[in-house]
N, CA, C and O of each residue as an XYZ file, in Angstrom:
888
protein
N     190.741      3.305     38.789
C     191.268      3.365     40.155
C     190.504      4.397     40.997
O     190.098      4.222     42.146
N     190.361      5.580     40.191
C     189.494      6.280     41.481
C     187.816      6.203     41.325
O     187.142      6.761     42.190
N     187.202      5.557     40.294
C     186.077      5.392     40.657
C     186.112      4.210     41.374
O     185.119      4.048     42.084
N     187.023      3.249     41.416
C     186.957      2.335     42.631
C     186.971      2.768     43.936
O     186.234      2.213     44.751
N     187.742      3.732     44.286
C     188.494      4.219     45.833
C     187.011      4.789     45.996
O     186.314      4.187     46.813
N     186.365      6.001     45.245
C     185.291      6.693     45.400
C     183.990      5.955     45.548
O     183.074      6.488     46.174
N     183.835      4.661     44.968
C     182.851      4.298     45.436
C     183.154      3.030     46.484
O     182.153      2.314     46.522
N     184.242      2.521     47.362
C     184.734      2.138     48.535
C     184.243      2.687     49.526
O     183.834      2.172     50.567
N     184.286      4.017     49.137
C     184.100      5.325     50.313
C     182.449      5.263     50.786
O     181.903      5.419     51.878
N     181.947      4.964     49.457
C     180.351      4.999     49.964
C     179.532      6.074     49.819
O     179.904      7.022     49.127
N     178.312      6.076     50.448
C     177.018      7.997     50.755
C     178.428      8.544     51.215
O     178.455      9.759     51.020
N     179.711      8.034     51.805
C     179.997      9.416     52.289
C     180.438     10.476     51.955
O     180.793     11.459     52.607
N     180.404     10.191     50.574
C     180.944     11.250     50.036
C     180.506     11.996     48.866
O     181.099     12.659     48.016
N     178.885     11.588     49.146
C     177.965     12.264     48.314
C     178.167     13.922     48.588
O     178.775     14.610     47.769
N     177.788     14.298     49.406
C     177.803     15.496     49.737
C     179.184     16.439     49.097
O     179.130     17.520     48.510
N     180.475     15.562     49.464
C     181.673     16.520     49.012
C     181.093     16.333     47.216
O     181.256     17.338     46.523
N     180.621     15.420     46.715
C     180.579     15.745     44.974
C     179.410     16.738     44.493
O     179.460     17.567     43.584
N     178.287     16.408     45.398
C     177.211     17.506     45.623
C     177.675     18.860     45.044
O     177.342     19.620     44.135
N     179.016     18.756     46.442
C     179.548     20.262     46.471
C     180.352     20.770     45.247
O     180.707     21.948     45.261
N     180.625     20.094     44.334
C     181.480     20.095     43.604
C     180.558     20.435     42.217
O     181.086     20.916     41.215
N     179.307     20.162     42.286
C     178.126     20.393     41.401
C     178.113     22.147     41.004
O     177.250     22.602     41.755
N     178.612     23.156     40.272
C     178.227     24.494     40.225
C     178.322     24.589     38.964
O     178.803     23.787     38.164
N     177.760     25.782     38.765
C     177.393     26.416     37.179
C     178.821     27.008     36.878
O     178.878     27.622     35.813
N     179.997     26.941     37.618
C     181.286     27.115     36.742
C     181.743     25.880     36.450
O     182.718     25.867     35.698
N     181.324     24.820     36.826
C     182.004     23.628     36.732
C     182.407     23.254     34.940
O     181.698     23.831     34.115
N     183.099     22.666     34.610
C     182.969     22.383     33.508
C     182.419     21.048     33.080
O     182.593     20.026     33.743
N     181.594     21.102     31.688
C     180.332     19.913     31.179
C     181.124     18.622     31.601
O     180.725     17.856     32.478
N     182.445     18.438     30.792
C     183.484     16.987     31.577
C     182.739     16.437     32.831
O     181.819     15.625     32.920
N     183.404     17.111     33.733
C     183.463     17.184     34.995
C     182.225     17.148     35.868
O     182.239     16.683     37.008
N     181.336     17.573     35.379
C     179.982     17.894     35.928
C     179.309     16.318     35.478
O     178.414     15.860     36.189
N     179.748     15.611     34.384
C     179.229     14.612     34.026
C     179.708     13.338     34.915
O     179.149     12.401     35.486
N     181.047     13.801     34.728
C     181.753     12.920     35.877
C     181.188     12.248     36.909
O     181.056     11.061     37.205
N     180.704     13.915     37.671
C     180.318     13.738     39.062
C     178.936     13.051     39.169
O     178.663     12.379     40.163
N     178.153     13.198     38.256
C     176.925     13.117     38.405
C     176.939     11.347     38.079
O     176.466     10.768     39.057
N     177.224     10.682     37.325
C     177.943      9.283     37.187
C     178.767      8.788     38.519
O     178.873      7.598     38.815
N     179.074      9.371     38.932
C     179.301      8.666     40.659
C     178.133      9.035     41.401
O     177.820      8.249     42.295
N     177.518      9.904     41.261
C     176.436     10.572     42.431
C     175.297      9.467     41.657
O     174.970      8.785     42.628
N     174.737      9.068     40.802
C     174.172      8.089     40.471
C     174.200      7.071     40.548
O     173.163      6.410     40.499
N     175.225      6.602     40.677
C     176.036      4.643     41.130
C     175.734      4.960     42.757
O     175.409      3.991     43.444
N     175.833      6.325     43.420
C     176.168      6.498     44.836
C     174.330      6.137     45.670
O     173.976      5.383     46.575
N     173.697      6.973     44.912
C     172.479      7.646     45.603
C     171.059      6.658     45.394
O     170.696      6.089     44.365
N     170.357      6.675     46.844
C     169.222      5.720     46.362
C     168.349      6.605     47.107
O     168.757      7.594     47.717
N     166.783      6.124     47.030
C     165.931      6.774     47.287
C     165.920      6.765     48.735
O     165.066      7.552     49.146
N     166.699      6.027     49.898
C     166.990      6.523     50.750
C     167.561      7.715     51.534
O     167.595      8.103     52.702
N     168.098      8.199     50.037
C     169.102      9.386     50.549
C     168.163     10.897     50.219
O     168.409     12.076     50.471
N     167.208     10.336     49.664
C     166.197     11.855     49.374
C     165.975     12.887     50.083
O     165.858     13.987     49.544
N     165.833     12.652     52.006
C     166.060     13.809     52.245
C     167.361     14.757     52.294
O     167.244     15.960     52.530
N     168.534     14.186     52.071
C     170.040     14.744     51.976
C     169.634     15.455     50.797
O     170.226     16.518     50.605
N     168.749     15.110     49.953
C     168.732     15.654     48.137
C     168.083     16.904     48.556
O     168.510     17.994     48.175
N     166.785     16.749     49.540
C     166.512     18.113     49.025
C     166.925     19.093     50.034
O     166.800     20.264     49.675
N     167.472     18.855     51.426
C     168.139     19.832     51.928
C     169.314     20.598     51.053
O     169.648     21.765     51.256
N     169.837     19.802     50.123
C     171.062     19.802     49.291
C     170.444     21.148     48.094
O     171.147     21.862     47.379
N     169.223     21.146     48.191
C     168.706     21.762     47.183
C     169.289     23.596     47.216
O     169.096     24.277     48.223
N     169.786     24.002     46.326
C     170.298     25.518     46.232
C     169.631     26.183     44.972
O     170.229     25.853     43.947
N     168.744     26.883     44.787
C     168.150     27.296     43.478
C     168.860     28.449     42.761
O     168.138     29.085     41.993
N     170.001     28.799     42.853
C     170.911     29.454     42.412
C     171.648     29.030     41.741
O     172.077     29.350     40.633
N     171.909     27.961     42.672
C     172.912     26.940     41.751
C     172.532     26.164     40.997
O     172.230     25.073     41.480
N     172.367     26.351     39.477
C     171.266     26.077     38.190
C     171.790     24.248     38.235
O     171.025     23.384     38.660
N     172.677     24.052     37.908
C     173.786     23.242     37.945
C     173.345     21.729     39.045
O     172.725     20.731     38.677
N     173.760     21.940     40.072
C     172.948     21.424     41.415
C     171.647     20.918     41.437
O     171.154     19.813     41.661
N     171.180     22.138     41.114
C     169.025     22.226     41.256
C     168.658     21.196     40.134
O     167.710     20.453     40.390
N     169.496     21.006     38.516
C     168.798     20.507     37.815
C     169.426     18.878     38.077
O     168.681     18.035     37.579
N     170.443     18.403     38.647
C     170.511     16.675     38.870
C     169.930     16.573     40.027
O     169.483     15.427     40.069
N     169.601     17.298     41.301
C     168.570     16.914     42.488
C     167.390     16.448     41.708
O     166.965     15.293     41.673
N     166.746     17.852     40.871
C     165.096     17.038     40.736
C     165.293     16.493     40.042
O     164.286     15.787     40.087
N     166.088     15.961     38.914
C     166.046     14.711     37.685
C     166.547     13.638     38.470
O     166.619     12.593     37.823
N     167.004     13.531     39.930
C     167.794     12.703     40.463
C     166.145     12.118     41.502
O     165.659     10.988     41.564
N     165.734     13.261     42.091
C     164.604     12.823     42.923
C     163.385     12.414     42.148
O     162.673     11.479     42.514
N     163.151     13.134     41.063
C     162.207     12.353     39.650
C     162.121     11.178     39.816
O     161.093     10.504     39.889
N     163.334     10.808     39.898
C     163.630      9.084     39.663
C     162.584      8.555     40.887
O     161.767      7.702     40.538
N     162.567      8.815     41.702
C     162.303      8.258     43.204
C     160.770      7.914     42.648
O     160.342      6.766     42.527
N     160.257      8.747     42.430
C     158.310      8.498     42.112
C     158.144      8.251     43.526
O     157.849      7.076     43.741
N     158.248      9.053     44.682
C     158.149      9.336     46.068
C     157.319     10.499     46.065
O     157.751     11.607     45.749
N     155.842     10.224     46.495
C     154.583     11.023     46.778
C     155.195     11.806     48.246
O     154.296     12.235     48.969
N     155.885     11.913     48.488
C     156.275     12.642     49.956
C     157.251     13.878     49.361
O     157.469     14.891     50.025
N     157.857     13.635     47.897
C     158.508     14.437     47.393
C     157.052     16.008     46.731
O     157.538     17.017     46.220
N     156.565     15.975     46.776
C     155.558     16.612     46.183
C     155.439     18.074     46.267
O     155.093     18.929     45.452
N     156.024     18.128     48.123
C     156.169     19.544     47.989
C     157.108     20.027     47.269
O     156.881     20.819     46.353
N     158.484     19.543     47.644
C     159.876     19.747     46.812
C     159.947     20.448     45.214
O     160.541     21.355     44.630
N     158.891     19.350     44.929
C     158.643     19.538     43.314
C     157.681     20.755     42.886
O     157.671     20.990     41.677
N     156.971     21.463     43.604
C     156.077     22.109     43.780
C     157.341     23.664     44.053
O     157.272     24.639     43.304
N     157.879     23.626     44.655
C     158.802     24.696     45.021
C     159.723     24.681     43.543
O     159.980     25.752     42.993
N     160.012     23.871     43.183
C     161.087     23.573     42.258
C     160.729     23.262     40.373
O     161.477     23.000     39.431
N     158.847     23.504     40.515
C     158.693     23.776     39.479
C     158.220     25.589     39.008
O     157.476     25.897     38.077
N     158.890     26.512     39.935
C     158.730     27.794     39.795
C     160.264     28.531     40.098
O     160.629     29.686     40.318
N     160.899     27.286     39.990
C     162.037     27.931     39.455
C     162.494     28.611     38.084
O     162.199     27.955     37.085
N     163.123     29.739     37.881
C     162.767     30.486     36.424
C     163.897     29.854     35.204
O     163.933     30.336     34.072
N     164.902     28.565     35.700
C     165.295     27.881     34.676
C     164.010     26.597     33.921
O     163.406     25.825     34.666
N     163.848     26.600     32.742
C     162.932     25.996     32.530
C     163.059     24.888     32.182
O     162.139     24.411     31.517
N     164.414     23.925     32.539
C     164.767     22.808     32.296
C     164.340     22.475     33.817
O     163.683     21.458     34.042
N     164.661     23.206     34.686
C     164.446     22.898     36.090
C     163.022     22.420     36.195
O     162.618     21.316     36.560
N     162.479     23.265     35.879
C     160.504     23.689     36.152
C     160.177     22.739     35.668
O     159.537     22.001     36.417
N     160.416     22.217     34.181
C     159.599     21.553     33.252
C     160.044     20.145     34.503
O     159.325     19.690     35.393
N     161.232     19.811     34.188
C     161.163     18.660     35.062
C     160.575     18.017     36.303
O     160.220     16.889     36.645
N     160.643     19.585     36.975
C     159.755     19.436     38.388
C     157.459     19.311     37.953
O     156.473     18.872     38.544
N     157.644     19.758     37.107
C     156.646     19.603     36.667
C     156.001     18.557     36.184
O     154.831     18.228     36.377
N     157.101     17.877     35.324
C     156.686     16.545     34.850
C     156.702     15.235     36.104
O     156.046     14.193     36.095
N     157.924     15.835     37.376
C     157.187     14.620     38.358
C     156.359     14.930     39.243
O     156.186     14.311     40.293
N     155.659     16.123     38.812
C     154.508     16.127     39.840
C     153.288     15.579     38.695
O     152.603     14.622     39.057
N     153.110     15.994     37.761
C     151.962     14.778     37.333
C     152.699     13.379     37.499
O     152.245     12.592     38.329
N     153.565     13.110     36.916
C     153.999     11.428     37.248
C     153.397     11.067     38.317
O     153.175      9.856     38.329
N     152.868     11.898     39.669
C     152.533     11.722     41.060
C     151.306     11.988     41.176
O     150.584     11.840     42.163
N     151.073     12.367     40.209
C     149.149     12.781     40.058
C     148.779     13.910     40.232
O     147.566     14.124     40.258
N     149.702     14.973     40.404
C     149.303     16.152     40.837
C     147.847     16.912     39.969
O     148.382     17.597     39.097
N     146.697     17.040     39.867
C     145.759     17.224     38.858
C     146.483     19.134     38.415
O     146.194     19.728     37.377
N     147.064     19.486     39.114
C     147.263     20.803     39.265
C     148.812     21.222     38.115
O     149.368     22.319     38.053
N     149.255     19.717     37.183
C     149.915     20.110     36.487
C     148.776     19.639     35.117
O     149.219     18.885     34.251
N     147.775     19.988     35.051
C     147.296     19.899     33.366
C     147.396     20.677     32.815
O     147.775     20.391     31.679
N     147.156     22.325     33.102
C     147.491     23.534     32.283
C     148.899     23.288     32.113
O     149.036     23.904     31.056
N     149.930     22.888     32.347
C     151.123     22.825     32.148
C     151.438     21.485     31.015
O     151.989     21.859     29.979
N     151.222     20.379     31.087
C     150.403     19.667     30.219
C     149.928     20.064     29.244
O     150.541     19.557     28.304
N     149.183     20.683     28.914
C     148.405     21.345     28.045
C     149.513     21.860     27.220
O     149.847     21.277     26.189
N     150.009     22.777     27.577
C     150.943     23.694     26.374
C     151.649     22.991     26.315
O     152.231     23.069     25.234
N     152.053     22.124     27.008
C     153.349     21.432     26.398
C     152.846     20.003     25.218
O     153.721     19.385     24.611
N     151.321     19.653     25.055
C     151.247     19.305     24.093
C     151.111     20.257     23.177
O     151.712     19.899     22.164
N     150.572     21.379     23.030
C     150.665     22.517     22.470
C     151.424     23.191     21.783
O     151.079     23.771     20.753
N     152.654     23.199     22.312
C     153.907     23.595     21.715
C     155.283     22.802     21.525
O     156.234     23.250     20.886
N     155.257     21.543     22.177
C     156.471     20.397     22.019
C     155.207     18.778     21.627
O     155.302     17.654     22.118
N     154.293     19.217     20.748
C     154.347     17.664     20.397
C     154.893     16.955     19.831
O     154.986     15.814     20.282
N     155.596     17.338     18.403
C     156.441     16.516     17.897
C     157.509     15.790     18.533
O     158.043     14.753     18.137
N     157.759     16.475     19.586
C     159.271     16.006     19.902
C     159.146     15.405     21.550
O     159.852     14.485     21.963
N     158.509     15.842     22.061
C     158.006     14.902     23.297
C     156.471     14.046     23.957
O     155.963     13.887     25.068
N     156.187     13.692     22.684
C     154.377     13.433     22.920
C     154.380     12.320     23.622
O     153.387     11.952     24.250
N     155.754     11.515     23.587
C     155.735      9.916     24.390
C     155.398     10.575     25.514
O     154.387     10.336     26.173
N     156.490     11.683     25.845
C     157.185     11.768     27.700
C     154.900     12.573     28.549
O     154.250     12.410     29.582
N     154.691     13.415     27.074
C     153.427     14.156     28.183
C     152.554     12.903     27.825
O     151.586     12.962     28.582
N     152.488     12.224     27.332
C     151.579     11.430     26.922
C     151.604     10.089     28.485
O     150.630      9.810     29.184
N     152.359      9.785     28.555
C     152.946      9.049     29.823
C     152.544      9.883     31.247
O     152.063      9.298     32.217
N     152.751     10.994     31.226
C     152.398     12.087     32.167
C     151.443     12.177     32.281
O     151.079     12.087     33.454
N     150.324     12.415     31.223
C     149.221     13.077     31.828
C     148.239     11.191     31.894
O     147.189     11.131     32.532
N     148.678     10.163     31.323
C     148.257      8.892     31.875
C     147.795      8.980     33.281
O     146.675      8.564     33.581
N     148.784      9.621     34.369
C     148.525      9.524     35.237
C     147.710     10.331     36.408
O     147.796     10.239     37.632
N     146.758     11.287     35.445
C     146.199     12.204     35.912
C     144.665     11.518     35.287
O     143.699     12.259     35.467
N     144.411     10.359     34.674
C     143.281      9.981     34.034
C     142.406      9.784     35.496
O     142.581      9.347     36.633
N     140.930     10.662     34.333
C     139.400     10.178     35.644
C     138.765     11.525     35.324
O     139.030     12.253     34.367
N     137.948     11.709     36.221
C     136.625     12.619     35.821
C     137.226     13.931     36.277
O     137.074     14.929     35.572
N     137.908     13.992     37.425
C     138.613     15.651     38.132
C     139.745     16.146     36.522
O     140.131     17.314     36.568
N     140.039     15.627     35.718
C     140.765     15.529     34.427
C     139.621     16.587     33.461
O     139.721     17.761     33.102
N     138.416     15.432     33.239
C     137.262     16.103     32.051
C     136.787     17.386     33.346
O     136.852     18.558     32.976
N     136.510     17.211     34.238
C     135.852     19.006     35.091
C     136.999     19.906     34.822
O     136.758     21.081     35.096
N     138.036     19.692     34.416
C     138.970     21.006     34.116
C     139.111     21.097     32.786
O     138.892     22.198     32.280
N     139.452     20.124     32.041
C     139.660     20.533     30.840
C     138.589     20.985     29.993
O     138.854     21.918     29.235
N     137.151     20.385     29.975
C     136.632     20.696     28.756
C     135.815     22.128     29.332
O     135.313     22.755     28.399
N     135.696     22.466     30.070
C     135.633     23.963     30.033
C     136.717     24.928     29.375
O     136.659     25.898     28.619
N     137.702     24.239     29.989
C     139.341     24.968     29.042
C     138.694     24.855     27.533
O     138.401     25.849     26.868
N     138.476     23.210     26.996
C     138.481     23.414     25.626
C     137.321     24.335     25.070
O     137.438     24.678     23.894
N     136.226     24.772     25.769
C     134.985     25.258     24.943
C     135.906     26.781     25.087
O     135.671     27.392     24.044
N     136.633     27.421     25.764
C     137.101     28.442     25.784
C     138.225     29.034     24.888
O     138.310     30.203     24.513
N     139.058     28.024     24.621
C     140.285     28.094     24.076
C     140.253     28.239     22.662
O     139.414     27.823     21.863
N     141.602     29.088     22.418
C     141.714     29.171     20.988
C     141.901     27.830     20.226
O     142.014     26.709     20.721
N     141.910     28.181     18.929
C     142.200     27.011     18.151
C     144.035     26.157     18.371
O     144.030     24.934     18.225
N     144.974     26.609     18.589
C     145.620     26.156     18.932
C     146.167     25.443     20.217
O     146.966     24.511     20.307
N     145.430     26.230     21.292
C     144.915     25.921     22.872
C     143.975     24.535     23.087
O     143.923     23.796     24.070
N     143.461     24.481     22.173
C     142.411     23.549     21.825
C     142.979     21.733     21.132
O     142.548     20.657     21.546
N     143.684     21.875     20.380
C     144.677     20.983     20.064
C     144.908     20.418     21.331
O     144.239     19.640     22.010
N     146.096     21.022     21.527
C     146.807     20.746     22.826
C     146.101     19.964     23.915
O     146.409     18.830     24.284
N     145.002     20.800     24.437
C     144.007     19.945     25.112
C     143.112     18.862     24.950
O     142.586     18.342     25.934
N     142.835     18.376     23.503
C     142.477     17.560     23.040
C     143.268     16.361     23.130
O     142.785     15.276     23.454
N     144.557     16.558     22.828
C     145.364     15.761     22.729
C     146.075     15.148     24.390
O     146.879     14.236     24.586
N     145.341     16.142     25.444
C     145.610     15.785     27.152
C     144.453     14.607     27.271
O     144.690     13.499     27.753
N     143.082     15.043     26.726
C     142.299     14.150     27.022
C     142.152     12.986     26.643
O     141.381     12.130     27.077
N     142.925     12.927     25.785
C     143.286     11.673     24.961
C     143.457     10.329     25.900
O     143.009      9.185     25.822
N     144.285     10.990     26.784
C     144.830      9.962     27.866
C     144.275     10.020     29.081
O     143.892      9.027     29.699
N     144.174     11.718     29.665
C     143.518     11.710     30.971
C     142.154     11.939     31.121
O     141.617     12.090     32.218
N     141.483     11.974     29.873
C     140.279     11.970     29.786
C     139.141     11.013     30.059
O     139.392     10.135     29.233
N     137.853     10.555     30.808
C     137.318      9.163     30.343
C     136.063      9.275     29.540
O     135.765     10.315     28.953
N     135.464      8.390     29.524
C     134.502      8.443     28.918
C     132.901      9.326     28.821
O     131.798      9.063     28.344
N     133.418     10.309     29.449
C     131.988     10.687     30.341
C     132.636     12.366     29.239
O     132.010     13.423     29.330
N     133.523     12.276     28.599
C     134.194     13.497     28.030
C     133.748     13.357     26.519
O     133.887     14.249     25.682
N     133.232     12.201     26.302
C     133.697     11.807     24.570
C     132.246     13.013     24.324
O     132.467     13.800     23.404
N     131.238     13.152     24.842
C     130.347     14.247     23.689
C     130.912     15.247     23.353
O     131.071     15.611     22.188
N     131.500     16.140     24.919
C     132.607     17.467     24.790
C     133.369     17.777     23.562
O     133.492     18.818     22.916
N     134.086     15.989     23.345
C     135.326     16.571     22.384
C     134.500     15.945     20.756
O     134.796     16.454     19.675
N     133.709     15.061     20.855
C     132.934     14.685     19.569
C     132.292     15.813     18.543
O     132.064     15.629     17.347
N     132.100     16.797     19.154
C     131.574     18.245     18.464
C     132.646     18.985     17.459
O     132.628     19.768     16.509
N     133.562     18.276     18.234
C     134.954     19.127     17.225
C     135.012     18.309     15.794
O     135.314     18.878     14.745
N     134.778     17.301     15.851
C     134.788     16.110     14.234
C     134.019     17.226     13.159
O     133.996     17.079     11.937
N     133.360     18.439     13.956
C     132.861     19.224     12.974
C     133.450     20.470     12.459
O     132.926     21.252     11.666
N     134.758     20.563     13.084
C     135.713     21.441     13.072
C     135.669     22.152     11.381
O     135.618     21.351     10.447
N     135.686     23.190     11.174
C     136.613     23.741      9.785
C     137.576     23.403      9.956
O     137.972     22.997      8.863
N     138.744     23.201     11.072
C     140.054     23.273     10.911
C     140.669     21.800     10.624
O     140.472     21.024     11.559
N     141.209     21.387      9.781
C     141.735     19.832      9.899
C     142.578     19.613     10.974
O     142.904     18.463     11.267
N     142.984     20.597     11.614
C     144.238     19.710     12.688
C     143.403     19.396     13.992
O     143.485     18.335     14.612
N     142.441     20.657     14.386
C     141.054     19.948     15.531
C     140.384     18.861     15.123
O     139.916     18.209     16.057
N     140.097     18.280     13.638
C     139.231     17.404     13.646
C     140.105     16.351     14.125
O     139.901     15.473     14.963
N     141.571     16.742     13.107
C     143.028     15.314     13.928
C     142.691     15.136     15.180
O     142.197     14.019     15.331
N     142.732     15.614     15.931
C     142.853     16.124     17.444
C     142.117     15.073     18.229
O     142.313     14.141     19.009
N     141.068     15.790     17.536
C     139.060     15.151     17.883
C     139.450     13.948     18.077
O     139.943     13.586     19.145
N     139.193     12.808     16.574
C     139.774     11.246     16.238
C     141.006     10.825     17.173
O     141.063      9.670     17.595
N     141.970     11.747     17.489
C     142.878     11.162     17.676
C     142.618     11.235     19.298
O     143.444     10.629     19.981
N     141.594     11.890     19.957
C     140.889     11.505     21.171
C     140.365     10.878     21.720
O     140.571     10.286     22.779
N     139.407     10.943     20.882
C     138.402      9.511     20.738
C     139.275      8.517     20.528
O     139.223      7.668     21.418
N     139.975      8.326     19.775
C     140.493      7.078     19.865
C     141.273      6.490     20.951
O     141.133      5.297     21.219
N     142.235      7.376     21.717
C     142.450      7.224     23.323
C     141.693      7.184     24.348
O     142.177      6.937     25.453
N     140.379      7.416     24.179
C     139.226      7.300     25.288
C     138.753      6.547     25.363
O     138.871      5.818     26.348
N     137.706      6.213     24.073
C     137.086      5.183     24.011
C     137.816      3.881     23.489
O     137.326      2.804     23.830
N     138.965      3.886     22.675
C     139.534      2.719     22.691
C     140.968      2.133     23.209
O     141.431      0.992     23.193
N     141.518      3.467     23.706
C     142.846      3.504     24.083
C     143.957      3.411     23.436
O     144.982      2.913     23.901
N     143.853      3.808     22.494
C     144.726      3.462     21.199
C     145.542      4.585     21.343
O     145.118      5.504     22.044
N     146.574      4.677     20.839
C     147.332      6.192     20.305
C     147.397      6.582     19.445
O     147.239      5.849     18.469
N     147.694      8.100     19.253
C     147.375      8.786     18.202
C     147.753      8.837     16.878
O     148.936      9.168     16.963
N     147.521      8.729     15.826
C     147.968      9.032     14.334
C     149.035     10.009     14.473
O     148.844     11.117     14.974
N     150.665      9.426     13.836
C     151.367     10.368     13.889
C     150.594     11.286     12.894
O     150.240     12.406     13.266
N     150.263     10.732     11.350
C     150.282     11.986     10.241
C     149.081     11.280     10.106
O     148.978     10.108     10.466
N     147.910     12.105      9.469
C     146.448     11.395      9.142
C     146.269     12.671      8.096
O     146.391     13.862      8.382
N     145.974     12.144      6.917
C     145.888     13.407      5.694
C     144.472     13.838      5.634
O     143.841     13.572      6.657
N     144.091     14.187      5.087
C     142.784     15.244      4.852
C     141.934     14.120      4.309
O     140.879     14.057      4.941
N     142.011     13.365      3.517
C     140.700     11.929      3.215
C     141.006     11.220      4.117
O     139.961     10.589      4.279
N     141.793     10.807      4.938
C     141.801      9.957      5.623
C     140.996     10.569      6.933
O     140.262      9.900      7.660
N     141.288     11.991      7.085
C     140.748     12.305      8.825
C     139.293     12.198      8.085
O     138.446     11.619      8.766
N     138.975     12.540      7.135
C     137.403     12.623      6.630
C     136.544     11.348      7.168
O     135.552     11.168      7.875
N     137.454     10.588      6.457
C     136.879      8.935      6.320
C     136.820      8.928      8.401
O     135.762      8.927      9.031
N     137.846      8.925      8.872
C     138.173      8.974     10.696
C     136.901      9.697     11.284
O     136.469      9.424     12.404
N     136.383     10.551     10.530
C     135.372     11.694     11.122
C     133.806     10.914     11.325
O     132.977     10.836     12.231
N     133.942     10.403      9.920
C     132.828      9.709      9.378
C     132.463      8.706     10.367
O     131.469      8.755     11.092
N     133.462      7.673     10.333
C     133.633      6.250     11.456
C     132.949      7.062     12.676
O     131.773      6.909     13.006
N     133.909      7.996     13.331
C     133.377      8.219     14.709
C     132.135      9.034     14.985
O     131.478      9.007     16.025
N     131.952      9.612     14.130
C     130.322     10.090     14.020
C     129.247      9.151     14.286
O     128.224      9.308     14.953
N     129.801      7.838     13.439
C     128.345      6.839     13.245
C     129.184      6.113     14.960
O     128.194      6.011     15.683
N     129.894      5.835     15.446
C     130.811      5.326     16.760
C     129.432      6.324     17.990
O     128.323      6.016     18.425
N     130.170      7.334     18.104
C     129.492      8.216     19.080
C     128.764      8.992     19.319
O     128.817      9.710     20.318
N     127.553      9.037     18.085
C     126.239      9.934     17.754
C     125.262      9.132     17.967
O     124.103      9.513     17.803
């Protein structure tokens, strides 16, 4: 009965649930609202979203940008740009992830560590992300990063170019197949194989197998 009456009512009453959005709210309730504010809200209503925007209010700030995310609206860019230096990092990361979704080239260092330090558990979501940063302004930033970077820094970025990398990158990262370390040579293969063939990466590749992988792409790209 009252999600009927409430959504009768219409946008107009986005704003009063908006308001109702705060960091005392309780999880229930907050879910509630956000389940009507979702049935309610379309990408028409985006500029109400980000005037609506309060960066205090942790609560608020984080269903606006997961709400304006949705939009994939290149006009949103600044928004996201303000709202990925917010110091909650559910906030940031998100605002972050739709500014590459939008091409921003200016989220790859961010990219980067986050293959770096969350691959297991989100390699679909950056992997999808940095897709959309693929082309040559991609290889002029990164593989200077990679000749610089530590060995774990290095991963990470290997694993960006994978996707946003093209072909004009494969000598850069082909040097690493000579790695001491087995998880750079992973890295390497599992680059090459997104560049030049577009494939995705080996979840697990053991130590004869990356050998044998090393071997292939040696005689591939030498």
């Amino acid at each position: 009965m009252v999600e009927k009456l409430i959504l009768r009512y219409g946008i107009g009453v986005a704003p009063v649930l908006l308001g109702a959005l705060h960091d005392r709210q309780k999880p229930p309730i907050v879910e509630r609202l956000t389940f009507f504010l979702d049935k309610l809200l379309t990408k028409e209503q985006a500029p109400l979203l980000v005037r609506e925007y309060r960066p205090k209010n942790k609560t608020l700030s984080l269903y606006l940008v997961q709400k304006l995310a949705s939009f994939n609206d290149k006009s949103l860019v600044p928004f996201f740009q303000k709202a990925s230096k917010h110091s909650d990092p559910r906030i940031s990361k998100t605002a972050f992830f739709a500014l590459a979704s939008l091409g921003d080239i200016s989220t790859l260092p961010f990219l980067v560590k986050m293959a770096r330090d969350h691959w297991q558990t989100e390699n679909r979501k950056i992997r999808t992300a940095a897709l959309n940063l693929q082309g040559k302004r991609s290889n002029e930033i990164l593989i200077p990063m990679l000749n610089k970077a530590d060995d774990d820094l290095r991963i990470g970025i290997l694993r960006i170019l994978a996707v946003a990398g093209t072909k004009e990158s494969v000598s850069a990262v082909a040097r690493y197949l000579d790695s001491p370390k087995h998880q750079i040579r992973v890295a390497a293969v599992n680059a090459l194989r997104g560049i030049v063939d577009g494939e995705a990466p080996y979840a697990n590749l053991s130590v004869f197998s990356a050998i044998e992988e090393v071997k292939k792409w040696k005689r591939r790209v030498h």
